[in-house]
C-alpha positions as CSV (number, residue, x, y, z in Angstrom):
1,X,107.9,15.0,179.7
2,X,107.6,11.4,179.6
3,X,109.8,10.6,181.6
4,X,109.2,13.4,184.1
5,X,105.5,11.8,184.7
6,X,106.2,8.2,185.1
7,X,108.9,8.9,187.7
8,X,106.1,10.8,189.5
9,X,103.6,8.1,189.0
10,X,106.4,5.4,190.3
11,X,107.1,8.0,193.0
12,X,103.5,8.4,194.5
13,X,103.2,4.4,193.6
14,X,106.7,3.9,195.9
15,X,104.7,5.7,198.9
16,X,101.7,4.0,198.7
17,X,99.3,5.9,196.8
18,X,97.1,3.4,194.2
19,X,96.6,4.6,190.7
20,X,92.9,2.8,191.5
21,X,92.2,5.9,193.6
22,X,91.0,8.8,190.9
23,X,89.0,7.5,187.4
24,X,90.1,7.3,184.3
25,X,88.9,10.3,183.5
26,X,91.3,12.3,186.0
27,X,94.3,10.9,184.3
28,X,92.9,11.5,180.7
29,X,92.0,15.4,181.6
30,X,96.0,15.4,182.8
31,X,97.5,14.0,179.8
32,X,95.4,16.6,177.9
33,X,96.8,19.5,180.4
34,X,100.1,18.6,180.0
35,X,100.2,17.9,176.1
36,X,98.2,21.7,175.8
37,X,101.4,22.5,177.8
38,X,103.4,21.0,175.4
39,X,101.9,22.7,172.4
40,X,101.7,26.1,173.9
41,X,104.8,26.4,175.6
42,X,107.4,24.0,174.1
43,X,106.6,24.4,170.6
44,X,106.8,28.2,170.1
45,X,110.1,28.2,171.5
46,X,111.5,26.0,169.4
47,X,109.9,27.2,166.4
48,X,111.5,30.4,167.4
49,X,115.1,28.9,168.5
50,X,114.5,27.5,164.7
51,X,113.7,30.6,163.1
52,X,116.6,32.7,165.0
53,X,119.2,30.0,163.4
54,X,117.7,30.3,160.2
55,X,117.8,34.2,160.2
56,X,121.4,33.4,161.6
57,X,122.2,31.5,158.3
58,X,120.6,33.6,155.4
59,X,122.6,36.6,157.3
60,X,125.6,34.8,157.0
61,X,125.2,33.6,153.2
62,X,124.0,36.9,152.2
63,X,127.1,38.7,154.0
64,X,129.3,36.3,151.7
């Protein structure tokens, strides 16, 4: 997600736009969007990608 921002920000910096135009405040209220993205989208599906493999492997032991 990083990554995916700075190559924006180095995007819109290549064409001319000036990270001096919006306040600090803009950019903070972003980087709180984006991490609330993170948390509620990312992390439940890997909690349940997680869970499905361990479901996988107590199947697997207990068909043993």
């Amino acid at each position: 997600m990083t990554l995916v921002i700075s190559l924006v920000l180095m995007g819109a910096l290549l064409v001319g736009w000036h990270l001096d135009a919006y306040p600090t405040s803009v950019f903070l209220v972003g980087t709180g969007i984006v991490a609330a993205g993170d948390v509620l989208v990312i992390l439940p599906y890997q909690f349940w990608k997680a869970n499905k493999a361990e479901i996988a492997a107590l199947k697997e032991r207990l068909a043993v």
